[in-house]
One Martini backbone bead per residue (centre of mass of N, CA, C, O) as a GRO file, in nm:
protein
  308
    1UNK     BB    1   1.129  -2.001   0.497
    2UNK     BB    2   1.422  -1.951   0.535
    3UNK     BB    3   1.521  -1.825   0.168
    4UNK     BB    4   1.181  -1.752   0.209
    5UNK     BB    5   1.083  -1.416   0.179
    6UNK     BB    6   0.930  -1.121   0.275
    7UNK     BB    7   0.972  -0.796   0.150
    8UNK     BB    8   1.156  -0.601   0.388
    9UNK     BB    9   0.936  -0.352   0.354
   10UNK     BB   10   0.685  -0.442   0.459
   11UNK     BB   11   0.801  -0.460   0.808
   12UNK     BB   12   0.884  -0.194   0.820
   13UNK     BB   13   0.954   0.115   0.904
   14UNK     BB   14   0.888   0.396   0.850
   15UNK     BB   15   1.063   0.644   0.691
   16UNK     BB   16   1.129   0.935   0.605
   17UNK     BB   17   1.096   0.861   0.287
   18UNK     BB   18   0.888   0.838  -0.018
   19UNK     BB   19   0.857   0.680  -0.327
   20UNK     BB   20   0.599   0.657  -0.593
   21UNK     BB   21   0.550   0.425  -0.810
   22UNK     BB   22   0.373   0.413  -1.127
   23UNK     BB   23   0.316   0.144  -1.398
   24UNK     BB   24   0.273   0.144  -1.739
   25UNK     BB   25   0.200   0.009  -2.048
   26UNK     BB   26   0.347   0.008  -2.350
   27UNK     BB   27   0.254   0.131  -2.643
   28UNK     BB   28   0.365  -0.142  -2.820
   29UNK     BB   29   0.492  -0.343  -2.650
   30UNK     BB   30   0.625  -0.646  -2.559
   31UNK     BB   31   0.718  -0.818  -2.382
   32UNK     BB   32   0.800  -0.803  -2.031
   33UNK     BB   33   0.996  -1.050  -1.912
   34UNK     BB   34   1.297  -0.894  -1.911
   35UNK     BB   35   1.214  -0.681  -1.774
   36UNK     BB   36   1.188  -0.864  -1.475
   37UNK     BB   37   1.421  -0.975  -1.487
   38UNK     BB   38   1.566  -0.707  -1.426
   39UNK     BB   39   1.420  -0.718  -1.172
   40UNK     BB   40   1.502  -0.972  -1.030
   41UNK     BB   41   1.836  -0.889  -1.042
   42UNK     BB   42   1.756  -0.703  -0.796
   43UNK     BB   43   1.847  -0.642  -0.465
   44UNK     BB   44   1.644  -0.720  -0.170
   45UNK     BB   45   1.551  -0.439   0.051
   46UNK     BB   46   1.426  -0.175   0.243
   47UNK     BB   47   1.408   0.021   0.010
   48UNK     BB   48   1.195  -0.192  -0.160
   49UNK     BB   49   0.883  -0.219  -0.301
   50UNK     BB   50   0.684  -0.497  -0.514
   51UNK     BB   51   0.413  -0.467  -0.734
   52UNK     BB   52   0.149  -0.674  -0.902
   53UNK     BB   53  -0.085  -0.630  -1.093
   54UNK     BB   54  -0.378  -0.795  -1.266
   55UNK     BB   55  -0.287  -0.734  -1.566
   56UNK     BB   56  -0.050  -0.833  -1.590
   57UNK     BB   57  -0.073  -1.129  -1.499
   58UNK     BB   58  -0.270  -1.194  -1.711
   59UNK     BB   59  -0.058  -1.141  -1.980
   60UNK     BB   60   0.131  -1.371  -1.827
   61UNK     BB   61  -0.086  -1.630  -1.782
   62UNK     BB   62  -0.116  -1.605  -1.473
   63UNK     BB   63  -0.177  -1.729  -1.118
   64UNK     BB   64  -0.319  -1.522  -0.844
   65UNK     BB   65  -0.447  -1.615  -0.556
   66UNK     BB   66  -0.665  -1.286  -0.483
   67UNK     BB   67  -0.630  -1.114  -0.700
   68UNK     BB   68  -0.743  -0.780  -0.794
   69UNK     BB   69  -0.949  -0.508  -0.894
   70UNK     BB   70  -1.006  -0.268  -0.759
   71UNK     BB   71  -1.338  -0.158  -0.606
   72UNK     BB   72  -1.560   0.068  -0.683
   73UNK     BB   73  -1.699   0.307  -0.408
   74UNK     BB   74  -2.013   0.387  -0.293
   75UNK     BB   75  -2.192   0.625  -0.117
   76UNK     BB   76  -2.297   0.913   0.073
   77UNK     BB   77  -2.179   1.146  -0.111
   78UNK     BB   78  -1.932   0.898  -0.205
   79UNK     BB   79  -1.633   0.818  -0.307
   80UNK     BB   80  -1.396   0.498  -0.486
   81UNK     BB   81  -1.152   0.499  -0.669
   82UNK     BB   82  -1.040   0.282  -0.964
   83UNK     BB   83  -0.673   0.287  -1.025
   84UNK     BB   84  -0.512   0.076  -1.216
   85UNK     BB   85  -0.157  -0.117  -1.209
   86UNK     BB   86   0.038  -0.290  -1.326
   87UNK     BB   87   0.292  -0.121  -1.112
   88UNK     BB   88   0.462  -0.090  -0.810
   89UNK     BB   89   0.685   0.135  -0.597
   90UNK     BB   90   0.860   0.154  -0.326
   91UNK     BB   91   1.040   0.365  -0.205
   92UNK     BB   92   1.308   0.387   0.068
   93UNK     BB   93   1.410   0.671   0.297
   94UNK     BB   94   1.658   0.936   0.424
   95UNK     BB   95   1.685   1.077   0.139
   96UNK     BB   96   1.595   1.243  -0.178
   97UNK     BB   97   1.839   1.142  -0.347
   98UNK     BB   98   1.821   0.848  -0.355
   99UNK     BB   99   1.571   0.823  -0.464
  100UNK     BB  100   1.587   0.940  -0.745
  101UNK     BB  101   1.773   0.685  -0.807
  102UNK     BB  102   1.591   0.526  -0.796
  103UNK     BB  103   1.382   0.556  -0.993
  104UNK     BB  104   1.589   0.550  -1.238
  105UNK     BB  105   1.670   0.253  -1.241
  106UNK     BB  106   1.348   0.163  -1.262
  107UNK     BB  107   1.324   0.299  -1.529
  108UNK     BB  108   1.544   0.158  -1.688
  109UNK     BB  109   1.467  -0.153  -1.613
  110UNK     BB  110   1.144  -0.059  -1.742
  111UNK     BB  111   1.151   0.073  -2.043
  112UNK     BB  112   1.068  -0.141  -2.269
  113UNK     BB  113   0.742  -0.151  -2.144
  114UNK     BB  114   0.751   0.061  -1.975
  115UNK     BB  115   0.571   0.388  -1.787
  116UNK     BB  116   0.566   0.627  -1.584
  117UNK     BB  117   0.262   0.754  -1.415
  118UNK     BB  118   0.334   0.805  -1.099
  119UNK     BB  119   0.426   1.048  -0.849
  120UNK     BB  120   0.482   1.041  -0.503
  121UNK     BB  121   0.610   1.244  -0.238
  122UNK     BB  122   0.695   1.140   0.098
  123UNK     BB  123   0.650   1.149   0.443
  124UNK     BB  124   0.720   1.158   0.743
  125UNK     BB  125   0.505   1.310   1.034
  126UNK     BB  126   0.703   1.303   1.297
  127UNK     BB  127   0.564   1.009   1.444
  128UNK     BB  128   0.372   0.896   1.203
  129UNK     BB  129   0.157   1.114   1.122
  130UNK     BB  130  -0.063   1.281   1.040
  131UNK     BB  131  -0.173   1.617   0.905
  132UNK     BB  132  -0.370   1.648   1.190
  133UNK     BB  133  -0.193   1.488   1.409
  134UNK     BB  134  -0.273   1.201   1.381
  135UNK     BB  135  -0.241   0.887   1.452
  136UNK     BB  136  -0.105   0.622   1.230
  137UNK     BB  137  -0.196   0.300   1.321
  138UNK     BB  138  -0.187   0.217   1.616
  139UNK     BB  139  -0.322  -0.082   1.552
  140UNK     BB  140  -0.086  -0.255   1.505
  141UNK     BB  141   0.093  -0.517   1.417
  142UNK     BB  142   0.324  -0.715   1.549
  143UNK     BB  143   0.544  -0.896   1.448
  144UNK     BB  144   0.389  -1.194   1.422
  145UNK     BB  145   0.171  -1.105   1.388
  146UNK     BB  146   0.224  -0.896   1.132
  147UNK     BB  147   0.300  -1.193   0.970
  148UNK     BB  148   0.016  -1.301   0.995
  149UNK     BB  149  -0.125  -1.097   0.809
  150UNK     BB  150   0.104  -0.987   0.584
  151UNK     BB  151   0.144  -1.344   0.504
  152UNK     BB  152   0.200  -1.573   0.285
  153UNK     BB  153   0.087  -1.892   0.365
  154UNK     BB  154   0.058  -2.247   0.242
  155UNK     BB  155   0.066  -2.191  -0.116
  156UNK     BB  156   0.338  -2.225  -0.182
  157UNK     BB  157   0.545  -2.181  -0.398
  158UNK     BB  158   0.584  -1.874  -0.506
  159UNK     BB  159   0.391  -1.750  -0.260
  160UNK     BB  160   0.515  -1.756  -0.026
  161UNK     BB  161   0.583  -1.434   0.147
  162UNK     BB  162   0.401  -1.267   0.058
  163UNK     BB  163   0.177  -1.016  -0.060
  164UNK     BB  164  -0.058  -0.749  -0.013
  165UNK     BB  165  -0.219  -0.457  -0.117
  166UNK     BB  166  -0.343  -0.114  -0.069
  167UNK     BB  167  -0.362   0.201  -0.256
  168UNK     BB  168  -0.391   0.540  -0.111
  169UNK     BB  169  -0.481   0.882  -0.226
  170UNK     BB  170  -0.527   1.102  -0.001
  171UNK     BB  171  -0.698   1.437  -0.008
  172UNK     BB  172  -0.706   1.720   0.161
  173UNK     BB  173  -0.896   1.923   0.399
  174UNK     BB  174  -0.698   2.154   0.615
  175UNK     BB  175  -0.943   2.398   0.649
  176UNK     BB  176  -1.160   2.223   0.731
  177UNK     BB  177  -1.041   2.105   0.993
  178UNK     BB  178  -0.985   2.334   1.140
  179UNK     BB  179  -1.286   2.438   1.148
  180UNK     BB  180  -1.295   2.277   1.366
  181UNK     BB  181  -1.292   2.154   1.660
  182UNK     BB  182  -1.152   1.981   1.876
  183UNK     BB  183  -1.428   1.775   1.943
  184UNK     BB  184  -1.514   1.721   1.622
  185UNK     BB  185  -1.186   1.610   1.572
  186UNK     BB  186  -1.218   1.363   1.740
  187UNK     BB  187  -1.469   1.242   1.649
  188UNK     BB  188  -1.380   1.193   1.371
  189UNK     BB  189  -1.111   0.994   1.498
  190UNK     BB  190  -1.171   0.860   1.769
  191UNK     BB  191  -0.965   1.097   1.941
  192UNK     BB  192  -0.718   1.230   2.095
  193UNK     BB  193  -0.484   1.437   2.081
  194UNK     BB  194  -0.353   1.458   2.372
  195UNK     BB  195  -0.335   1.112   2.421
  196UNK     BB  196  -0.460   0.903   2.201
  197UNK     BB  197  -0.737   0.799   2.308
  198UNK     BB  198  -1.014   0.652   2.312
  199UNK     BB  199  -1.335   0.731   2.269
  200UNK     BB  200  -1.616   0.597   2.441
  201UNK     BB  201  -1.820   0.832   2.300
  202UNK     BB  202  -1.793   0.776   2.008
  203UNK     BB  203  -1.939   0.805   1.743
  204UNK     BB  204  -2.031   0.586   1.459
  205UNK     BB  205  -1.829   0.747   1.242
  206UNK     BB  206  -1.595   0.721   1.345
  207UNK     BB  207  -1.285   0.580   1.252
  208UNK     BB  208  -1.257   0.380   1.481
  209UNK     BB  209  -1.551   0.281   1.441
  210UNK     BB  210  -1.507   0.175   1.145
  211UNK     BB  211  -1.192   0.030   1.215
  212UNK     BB  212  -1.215  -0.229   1.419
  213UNK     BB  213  -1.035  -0.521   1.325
  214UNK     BB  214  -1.167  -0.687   1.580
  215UNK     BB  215  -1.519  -0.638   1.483
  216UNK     BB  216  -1.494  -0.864   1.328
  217UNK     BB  217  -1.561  -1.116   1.107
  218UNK     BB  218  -1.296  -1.207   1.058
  219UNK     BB  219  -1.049  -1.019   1.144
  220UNK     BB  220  -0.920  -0.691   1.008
  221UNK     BB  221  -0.592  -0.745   0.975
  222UNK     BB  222  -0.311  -0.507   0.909
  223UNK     BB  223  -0.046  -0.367   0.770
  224UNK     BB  224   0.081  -0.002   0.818
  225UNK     BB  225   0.215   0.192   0.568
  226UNK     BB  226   0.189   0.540   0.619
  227UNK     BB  227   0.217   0.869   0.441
  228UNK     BB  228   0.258   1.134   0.397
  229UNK     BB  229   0.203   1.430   0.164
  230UNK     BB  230   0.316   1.682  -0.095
  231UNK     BB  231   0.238   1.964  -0.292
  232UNK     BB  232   0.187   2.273  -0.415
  233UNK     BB  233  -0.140   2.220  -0.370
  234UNK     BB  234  -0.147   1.890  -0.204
  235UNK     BB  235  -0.217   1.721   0.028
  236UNK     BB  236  -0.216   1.397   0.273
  237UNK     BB  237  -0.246   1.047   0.224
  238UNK     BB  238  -0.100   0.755   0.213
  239UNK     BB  239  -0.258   0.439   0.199
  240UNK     BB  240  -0.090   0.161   0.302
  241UNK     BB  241  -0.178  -0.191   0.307
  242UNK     BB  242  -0.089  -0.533   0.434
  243UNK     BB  243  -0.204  -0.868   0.303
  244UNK     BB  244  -0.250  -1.213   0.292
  245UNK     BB  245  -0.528  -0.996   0.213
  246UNK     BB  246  -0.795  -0.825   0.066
  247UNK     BB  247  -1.039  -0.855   0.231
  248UNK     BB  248  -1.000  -0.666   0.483
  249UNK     BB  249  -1.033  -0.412   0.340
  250UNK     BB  250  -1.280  -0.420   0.231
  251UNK     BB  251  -1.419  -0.430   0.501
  252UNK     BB  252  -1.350  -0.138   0.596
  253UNK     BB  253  -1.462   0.011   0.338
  254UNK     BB  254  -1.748  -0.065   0.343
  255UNK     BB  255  -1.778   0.054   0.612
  256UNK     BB  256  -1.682   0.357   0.571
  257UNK     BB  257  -1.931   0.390   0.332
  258UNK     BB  258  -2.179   0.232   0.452
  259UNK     BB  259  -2.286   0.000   0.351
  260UNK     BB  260  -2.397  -0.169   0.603
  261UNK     BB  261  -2.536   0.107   0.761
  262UNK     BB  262  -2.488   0.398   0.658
  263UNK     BB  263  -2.233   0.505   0.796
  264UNK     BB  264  -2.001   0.724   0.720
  265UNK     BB  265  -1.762   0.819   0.759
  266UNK     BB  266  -1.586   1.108   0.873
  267UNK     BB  267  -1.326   1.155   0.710
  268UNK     BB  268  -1.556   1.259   0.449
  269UNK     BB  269  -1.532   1.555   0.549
  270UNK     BB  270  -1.169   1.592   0.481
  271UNK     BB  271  -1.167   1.345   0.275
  272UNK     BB  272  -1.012   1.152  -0.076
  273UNK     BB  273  -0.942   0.923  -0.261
  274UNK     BB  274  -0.777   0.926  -0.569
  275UNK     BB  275  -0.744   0.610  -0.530
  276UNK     BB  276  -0.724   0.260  -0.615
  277UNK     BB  277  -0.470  -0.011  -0.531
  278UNK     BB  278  -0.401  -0.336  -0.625
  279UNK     BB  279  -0.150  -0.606  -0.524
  280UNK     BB  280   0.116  -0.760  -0.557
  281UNK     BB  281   0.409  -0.898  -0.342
  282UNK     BB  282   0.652  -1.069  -0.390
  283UNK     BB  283   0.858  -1.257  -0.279
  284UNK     BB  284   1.190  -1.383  -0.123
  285UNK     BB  285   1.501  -1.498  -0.279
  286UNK     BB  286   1.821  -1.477  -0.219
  287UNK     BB  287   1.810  -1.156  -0.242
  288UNK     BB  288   1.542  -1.164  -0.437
  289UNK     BB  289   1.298  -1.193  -0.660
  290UNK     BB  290   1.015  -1.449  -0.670
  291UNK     BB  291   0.867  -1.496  -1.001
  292UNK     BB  292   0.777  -1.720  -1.043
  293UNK     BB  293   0.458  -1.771  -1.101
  294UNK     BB  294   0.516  -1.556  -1.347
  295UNK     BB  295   0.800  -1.685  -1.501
  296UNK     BB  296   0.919  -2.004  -1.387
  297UNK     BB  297   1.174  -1.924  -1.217
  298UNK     BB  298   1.443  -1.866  -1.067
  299UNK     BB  299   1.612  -1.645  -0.924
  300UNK     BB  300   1.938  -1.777  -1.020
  301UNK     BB  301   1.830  -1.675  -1.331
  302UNK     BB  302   1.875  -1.368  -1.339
  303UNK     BB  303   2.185  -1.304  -1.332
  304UNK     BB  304   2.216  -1.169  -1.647
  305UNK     BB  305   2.052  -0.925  -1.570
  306UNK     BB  306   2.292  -0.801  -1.391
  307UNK     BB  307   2.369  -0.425  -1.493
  308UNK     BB  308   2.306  -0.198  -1.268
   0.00000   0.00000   0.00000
């Protein structure tokens, strides 16, 4: 992709820290699209990942093919639910006073047309864990791998680089994990928290096998960046995963909720998503955001807009 390429914070590994930030439009605000200009005449580096919501997209007009809002789905006993956003924005840092300013910035950047609807603050926890204890993300691909999961290629200019995203905020009930036999946890999770290893004889339940993405035709791999969370009452994880499409996640959600088979992942045993939202990420061009798609213009046509 030479001078266009996915923005760097996709393929990123995750920071210490971590600030969600999702934007929905200002009522009565006026056209978007100057918000946007300066906002593309951010400089682009793995400090910050942005999405733009499938609602957004349509009022400018634009079509990217395979964007849609997120679908709610139900199980037995088991909801997901679907809470679309216009913008969506991951903040990426080692310390969160860096954060604070960065959100500033965004809030700045987008004040108006946009205004900030949810703030979520996550962290690392020890090397990369749910906080179950248990390690996130295990099978994800790497490298070249990861770029083919999770960058859209072949698709044209203003489009090549890009990425999917699907992000959910699970909230855990880890007093009701506690009261598992350490044998329940294991089995809910289909992995041993001991040494991480996948148990050969888990449940059909359990969510390593509800989430083969090896298991599928075709395989539904995806490059998983979540992170723990927590505020003052409630805690769980960001699950935040980017892909080339939305397809992958859908099949694997879909197997979750039981759709296919009825059998729900054991994870709705001690946890629920609050949300449920999908993005497009724009590439990356010359050091800034690629918004051709969606504004018409080449990225070094935004820099009178740079005065942040």
């Amino acid at each position: 992709m030479s001078d266009m390429s996915v923005q760097p914070g996709v393929l990123a590994e995750v920071p210490s820290h971590a600030r969600y930030l999702t934007f929905r439009r200002r009522a009565a605000a006026g056209d978007p699209r100057s918000d946007l200009a300066r906002l593309a005449a951010l400089p682009v580096d793995e400090s910050r990942v942005v999405g733009i919501g499938a609602s957004l997209v349509h009022e400018l007009g634009a079509h990217v093919e395979g964007l849609r809002t997120f679908p709610a789905m139900d199980g037995r006993g088991l909801s997901v639910p679907s809470t679309p956003s216009a913008l969506w924005c991951w903040l990426r840092g080692e310390e969160r006073g860096e954060l604070v300013h960065a959100s500033i910035l965004m809030r700045r950047t987008l004040a108006d047309a946009f205004e900030i609807e949810t703030v979520v603050d996550a962290f690392r926890h020890l090397d990369g864990r749910d906080l179950t204890g248990y390690e996130d993300g295990t099978e994800n691909p790497a490298g070249d791998d990861a770029v083919a999961a999770a960058v859209v290629s072949g698709a044209g200019a203003g489009l090549d680089g890009s990425s999917f995203v699907a992000v959910q905020q699970w909230v855990h009930d880890l007093d009701r994990f506690a009261s598992f036999s350490r044998v329940e946890q294991d089995e809910t999770i289909g992995r041993r928290l001991s040494d991480n290893e996948e148990m050969d004889d888990a449940p059909p339940g359990a969510h390593v096998k509800r989430t083969e993405q090896e298991a599928f035709d075709p395989p539904a791999y995806l490059v998983r960046r979540s992170m723990a969370w927590a505020d003052a009452k409630r805690e769980g994880l960001v699950f935040v995963a980017f892909g080339r499409s939305l397809d992958p996640f859908e099949t694997l959600m879909r197997r979750m909720t039981g759709a296919d088979d009825g059998v729900p992942d054991h994870l709705f045993r001690f946890t629920r998503p609050a949300t449920g939202s999908y993005f497009w990420c724009p590439p990356a061009r010359g050091g800034r955001l690629d918004l051709r798609a969606l504004l018409g213009r080449q990225p070094e046509e935004f820099a009178e807009f740079s005065d942040n």
